[in-house]
N, C-alpha and C positions, 0 to 999 in steps of 0.2 A: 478319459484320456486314451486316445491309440496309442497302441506298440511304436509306432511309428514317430510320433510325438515326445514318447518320453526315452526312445534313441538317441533323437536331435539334443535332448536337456542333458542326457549324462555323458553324449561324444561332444559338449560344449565345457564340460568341469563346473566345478564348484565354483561361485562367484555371492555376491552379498546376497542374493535371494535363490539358493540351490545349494542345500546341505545335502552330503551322500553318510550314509550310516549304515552300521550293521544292525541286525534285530536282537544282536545279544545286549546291546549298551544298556548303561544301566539305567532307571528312569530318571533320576535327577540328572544326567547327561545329558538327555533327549528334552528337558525342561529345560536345559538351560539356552540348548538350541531353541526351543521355544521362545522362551523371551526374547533372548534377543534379538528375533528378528518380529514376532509382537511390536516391540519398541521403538522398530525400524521401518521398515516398509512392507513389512509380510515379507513372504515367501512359500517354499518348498522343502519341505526333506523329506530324502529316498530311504528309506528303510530296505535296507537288503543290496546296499551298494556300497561296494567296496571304497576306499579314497581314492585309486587312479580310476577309475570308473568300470572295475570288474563288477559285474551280476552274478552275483552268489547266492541271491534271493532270500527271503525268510523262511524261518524253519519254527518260531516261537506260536504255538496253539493259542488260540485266543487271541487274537495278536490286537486287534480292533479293540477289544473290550480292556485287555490293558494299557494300548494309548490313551483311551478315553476315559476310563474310569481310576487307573494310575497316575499317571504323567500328568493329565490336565484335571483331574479332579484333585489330586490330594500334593502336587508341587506347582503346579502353575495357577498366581492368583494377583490381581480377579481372574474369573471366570474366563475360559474364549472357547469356544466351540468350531474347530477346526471342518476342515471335507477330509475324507478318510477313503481311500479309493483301493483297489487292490489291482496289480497287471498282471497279468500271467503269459511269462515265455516260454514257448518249445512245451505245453503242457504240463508243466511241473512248476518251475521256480516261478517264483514271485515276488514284486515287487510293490511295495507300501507307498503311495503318496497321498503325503500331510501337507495342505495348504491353508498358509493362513494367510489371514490379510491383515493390515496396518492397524494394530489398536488404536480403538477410539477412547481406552480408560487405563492409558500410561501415566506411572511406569507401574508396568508390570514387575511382579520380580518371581525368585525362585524360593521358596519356605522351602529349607532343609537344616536338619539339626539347630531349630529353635532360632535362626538366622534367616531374613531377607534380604537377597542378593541384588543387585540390577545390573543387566545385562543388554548391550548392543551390540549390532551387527557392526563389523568394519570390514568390508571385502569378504573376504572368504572366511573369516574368524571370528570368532563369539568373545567378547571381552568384558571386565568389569569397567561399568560406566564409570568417567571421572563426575569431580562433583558441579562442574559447570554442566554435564553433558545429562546428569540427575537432574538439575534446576531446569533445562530444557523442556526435559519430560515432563517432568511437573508441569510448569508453564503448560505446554501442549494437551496436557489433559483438563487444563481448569482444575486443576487441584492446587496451583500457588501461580499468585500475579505478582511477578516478581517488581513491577511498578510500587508495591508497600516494601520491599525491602528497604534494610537503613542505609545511609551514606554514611561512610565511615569520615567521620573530622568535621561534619560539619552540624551546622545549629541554626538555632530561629533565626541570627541574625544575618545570616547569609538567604535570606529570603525576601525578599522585596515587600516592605509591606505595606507602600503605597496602593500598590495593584493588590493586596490581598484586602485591606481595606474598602477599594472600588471593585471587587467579586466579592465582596459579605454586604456591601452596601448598595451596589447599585447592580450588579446580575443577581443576587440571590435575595436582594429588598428586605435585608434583616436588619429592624427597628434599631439600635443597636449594636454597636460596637466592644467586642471585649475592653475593658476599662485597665489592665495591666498586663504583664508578661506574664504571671500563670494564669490569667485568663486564656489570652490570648493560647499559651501551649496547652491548653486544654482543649479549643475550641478547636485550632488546627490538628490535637493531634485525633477528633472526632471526627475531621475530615479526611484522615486520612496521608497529609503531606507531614505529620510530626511521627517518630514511631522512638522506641527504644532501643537501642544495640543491645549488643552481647555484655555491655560494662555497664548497663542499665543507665545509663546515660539518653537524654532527650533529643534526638540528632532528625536531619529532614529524613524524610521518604523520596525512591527515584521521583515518582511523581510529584511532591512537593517541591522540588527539585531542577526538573527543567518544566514544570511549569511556571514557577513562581520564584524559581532562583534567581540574584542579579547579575552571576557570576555558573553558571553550572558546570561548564566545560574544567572549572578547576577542580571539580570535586567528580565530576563523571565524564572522560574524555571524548568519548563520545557521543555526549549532547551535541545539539545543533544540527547545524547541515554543513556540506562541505558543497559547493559548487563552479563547477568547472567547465570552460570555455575551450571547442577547437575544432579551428576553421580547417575542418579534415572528415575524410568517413569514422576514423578511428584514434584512439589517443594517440597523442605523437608525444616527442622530450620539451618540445615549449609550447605553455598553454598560452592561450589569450586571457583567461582569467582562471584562477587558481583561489579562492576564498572560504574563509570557513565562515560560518553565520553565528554568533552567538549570543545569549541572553534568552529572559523569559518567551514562553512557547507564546504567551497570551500579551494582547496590545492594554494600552490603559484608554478608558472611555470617556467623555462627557454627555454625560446626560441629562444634563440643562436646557439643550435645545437641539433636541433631536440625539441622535447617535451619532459623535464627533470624534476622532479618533486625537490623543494627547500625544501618545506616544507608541511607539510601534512591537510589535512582538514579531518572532520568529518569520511567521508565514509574511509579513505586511514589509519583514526585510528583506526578505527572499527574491515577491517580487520587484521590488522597486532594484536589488539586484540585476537579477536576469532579465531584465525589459529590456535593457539596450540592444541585448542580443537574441531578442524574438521577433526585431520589428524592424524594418526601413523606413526611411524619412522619405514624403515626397518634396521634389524641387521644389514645387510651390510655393508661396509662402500665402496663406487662408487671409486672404483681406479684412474678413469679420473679427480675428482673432487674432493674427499678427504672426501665429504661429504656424509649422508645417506638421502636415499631417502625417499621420503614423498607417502603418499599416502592418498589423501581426500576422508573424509565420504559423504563432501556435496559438489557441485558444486557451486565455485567459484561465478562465472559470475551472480547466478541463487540468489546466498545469495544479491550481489551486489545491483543487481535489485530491488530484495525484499527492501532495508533497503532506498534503495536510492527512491520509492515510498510512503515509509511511511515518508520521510523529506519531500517530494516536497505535500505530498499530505494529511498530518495529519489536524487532526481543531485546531487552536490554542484555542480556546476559552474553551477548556480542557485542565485543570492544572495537567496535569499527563504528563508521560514521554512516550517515544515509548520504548517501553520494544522488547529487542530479549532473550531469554532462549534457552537455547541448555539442553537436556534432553538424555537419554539414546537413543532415537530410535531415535531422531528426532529433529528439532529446530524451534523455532515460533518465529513469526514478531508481536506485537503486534502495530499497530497507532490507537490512539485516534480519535474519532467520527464518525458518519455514513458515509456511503455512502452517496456525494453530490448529490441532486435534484432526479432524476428519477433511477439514475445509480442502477446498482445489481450484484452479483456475476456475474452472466450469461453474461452480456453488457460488464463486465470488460474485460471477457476471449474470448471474440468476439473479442476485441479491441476497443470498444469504449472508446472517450475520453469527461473526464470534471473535466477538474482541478479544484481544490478547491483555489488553492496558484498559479495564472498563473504567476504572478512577477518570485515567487522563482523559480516556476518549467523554467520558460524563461534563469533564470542565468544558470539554471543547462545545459540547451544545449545549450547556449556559450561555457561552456565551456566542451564539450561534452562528459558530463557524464552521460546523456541521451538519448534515441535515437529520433531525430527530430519527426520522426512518431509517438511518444505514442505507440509503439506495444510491448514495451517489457515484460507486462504477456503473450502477447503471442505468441510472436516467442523466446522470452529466459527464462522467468521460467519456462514456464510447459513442453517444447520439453525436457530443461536440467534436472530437474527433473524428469521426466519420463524416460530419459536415463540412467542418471544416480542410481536409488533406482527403475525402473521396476513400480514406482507408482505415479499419477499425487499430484502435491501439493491440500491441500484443504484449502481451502478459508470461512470462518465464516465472515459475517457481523449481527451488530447489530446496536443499536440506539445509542451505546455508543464506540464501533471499529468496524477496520476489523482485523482480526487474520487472516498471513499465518503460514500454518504445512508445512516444507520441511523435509521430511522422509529420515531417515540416509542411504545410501548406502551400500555396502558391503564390506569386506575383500577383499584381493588379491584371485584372483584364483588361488587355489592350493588343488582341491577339496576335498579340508576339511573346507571350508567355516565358517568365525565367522557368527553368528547370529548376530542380529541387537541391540540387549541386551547386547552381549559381543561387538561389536564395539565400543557400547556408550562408553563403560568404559575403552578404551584405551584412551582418549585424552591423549595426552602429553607423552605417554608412547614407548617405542620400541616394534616390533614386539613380542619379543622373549618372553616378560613381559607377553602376554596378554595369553598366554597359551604352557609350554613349549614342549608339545605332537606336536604340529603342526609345520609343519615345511611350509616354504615361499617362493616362487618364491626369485631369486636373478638377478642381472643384466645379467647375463649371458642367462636369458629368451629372451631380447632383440634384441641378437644378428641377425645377418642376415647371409646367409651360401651362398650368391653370386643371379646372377641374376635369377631367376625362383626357387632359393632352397627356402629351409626352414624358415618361416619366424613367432617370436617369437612372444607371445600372446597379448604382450601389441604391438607391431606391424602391428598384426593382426587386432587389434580394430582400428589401426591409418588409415589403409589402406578401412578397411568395410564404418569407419565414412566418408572419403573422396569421397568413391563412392558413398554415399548417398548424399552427399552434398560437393561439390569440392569446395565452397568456404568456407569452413567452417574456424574458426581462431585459432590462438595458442592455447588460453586463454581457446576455447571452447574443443579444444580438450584435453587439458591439464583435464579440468573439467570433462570429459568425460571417460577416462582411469582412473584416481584417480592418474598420479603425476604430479611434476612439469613441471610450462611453459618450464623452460631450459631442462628437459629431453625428451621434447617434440620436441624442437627444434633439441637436438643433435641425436633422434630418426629419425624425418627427414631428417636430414642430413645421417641418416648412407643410407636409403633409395635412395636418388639422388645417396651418391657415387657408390650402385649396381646397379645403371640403373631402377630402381624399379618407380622410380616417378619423375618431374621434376615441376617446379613451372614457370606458363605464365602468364606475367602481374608483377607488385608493388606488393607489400605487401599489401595495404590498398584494389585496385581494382582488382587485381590479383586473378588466381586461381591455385588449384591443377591438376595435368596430372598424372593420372596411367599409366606406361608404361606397357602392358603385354608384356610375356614371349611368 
């Protein structure tokens, strides 16, 4: 570090990551500035600097070897192995910087007089942690998933056990069924959703909880989703929709003929929610089908991913809801608490993985609503997102969420194009509504004029996408043109019957064949 550099830090004062200190403090002092900012975000402390930011430098012999072998060997633990610099002004005085950075094996604490302390930064101040702000650190270090914590009041019966039933019988294909109720609290509580309290008492787990609860929001108020509606760039005092979502995370299945959905969970309410307001109706009304066509601002698949992230991977130990808002250009994900342990925006859109809730996120790919891999930031929100709106999602983390922005897409091509301001404020409306000058593509776009002829715009985009990616799937393509899965499908279909393209392989393993002309 220059002279010059560490001017700038101490004519700026002390703030959450820049302690000023003298070289006489005592080491458990200097430890405890340690932790907590270890616990926090790293930082700095000046050894040899006054509190208003006088340079009075060190004067303690040895000074390196008893930070190092003092302070953090025999009071700061675990282990952290700090940078240790020395400055020297005007040829004499001197000045100590200790840099550390964000533990990745919180919470750290401070061992003195036979007591473990824990300590975080708040602003300029070193404090003892409360005990939700302990639970955190835990949580962040993988050392407690607070998803096995118990629910205080509640019991097996407040758990759905139709759908626990159809997840022991028909997602996990066990022969057998518990035969009574301590079966049965035996076998959940080896899964994990049954646990004991403090009165030794048998009560659910978070995760048993709002996964398989019928009722969870009465017993944890911030299960669900909260989602909200406005035809605005920002919140305003009246929404257009204002809704909480509540009930089990997970849908119930049949599996008698094919994969059938009975009844719906969280994520299957969410969308059938927020559709009205990610789509425009076209004036048409589809001859084949009676009905008019849709056309999405946001991609499907990319919302899915989003919301279904922020269940498997929110902190419980924040009483607030996961909020999604849809706004005029755009709509936000909002899940409660940081980013677990070391993770960062950056590691997220890499792919890296580190569940916070590995219980819950484990139910979610049984029954596969998520993808085995952990990769869906980033082989399906930000490919579909940027397909879709021309711009990648952005990602805010802080100590308190992570915010995603997915950015509204456009109008139909009919180069008179809505702006992103006028698509916001079609939700739920018909084309014709949103501006009578303009006039819209109609199905007669889609047509096909025979083998090698003319082939319509939304067509066009079915055929470009394919060739980019021949496996690509209904869902995504659906997402990708802006309408429905079934116009998608009948799209394709018109394509096989010209000879245009042919499909090799199952639907799940299978892929696309463009046939050229």
């Amino acid at each position: 570090m220059k002279k010059t550099e560490l001017f700038e830090i101490i004519a700026n004062g002390e703030n959450s990551s820049v302690e000023f200190k003298r070289d006489g403090i005592r080491p458990e002092q200097l430890a405890r500035e340690v932790v907590g900012m270890a616990n926090s975000r790293g930082g700095m402390i000046l050894l040899g600097v006054e509190d208003n930011g006088t340079i009075g430098g060190i004067t303690r012999p040895n000074l390196e070897e008893w930070v190092m072998d003092t302070v953090f060997g025999r009071y700061v633990h675990p282990l952290i192995i700090p940078h240790y610099q020395e400055v020297v002004f005007d040829g004499e005085r001197r000045v100590a910087v200790i840099t550390l950075v964000a533990g990745t094996a919180k919470p750290y604490v401070l061992r003195y007089k036979d007591r473990e302390e824990i300590y975080i930064r708040m602003g300029s101040t070193t404090r003892l942690a409360t005990r939700e702000q302990v639970l955190r650190l835990f949580g962040s270090g993988g050392l407690l998933h607070t998803e096995t914590l118990p629910v205080s009041g509640s019991k097996i019966k407040h758990l759905d056990m139709v759908r626990l039933e159809n997840y022991l019988r028909d997602i996990l294909g066990e022969p057998a069924l518990p035969a009574s109720e301590e079966e049965w609290m035996e076998r959940l509580d080896g899964l994990g959703f049954l646990t004991m309290d403090a009165l030794e008492q048998q009560v659910c787990t978070i995760a048993g909880m709002v996964v398989f609860g019928m009722n969870p929001r009465r017993f944890l108020p911030q299960a669900g989703l909260r989602v909200m509606v406005f035809d605005a760039d920002d919140k305003q005092y009246q929404a257009v929709l204002d809704v909480v979502i509540n009930g089990p995370m997970v849908g119930r299945w049949n599996f008698a003929e094919g994969k059938t959905l009975i009844d719906e969970g969280i994520i299957e309410k969410f969308i059938h929610t927020i559709e009205p307001f990610i789509a425009v109706e076209a004036d048409q009304i589809e001859p084949e089908t009676f009905r008019r066509e849709k056309h999405r601002l946001y991609p499907v698949e990319a919302l899915r991913e989003t919301v279904l992230n922020a269940l498997a991977h929110r902190d419980w130990t924040r009483s607030v809801d996961i909020e999604i808002t849809r706004y005029n250009d755009r709509l936000e994900v909002i899940s409660p608490g940081a980013l677990p342990n070391s993770m960062d925006v950056e590691k997220m859109k890499a792919g890296r993985r580190t569940p916070r809730n590995p219980l819950i996120l484990e139910v979610l790919r049984d029954y596969g609503y998520v993808d085995a891999r952990g990769m869906g930031v980033r082989l399906k929100v930000i490919p579909l997102v940027r397909q879709f709106s021309g711009r990648d999602p952005v990602f805010e983390a802080t100590e308190d969420y992570l915010k995603t922005v997915i950015f509204a897409g456009s109008a139909p091509e009919d180069g008179n194009s809505l702006s992103r301001r006028d698509v916001g404020k079609t939700s739920g409306k018909r084309l014709k509504d949103v501006g009578k000058e303009r006039e819209y593509p109609t199905s007669g776009q889609e047509e096909v004029s025979g083998k090698g002829g003319n082939v319509g715009k939304a067509l066009e985009k079915i055929l470009a996408a394919i060739r980019q990616r021949n496996s690509i799937t209904i869902p995504e393509l659906a997402a990708l043109v802006g309408v429905t899965e079934r116009s998608i499908e009948r799209n394709l279909q018109k394509l096989r019957q010209q000879g245009l393209l042919k499909r090799v392989g199952g639907r799940k393993q299978g892929y696309w064949e463009i046939i050229d002309s």
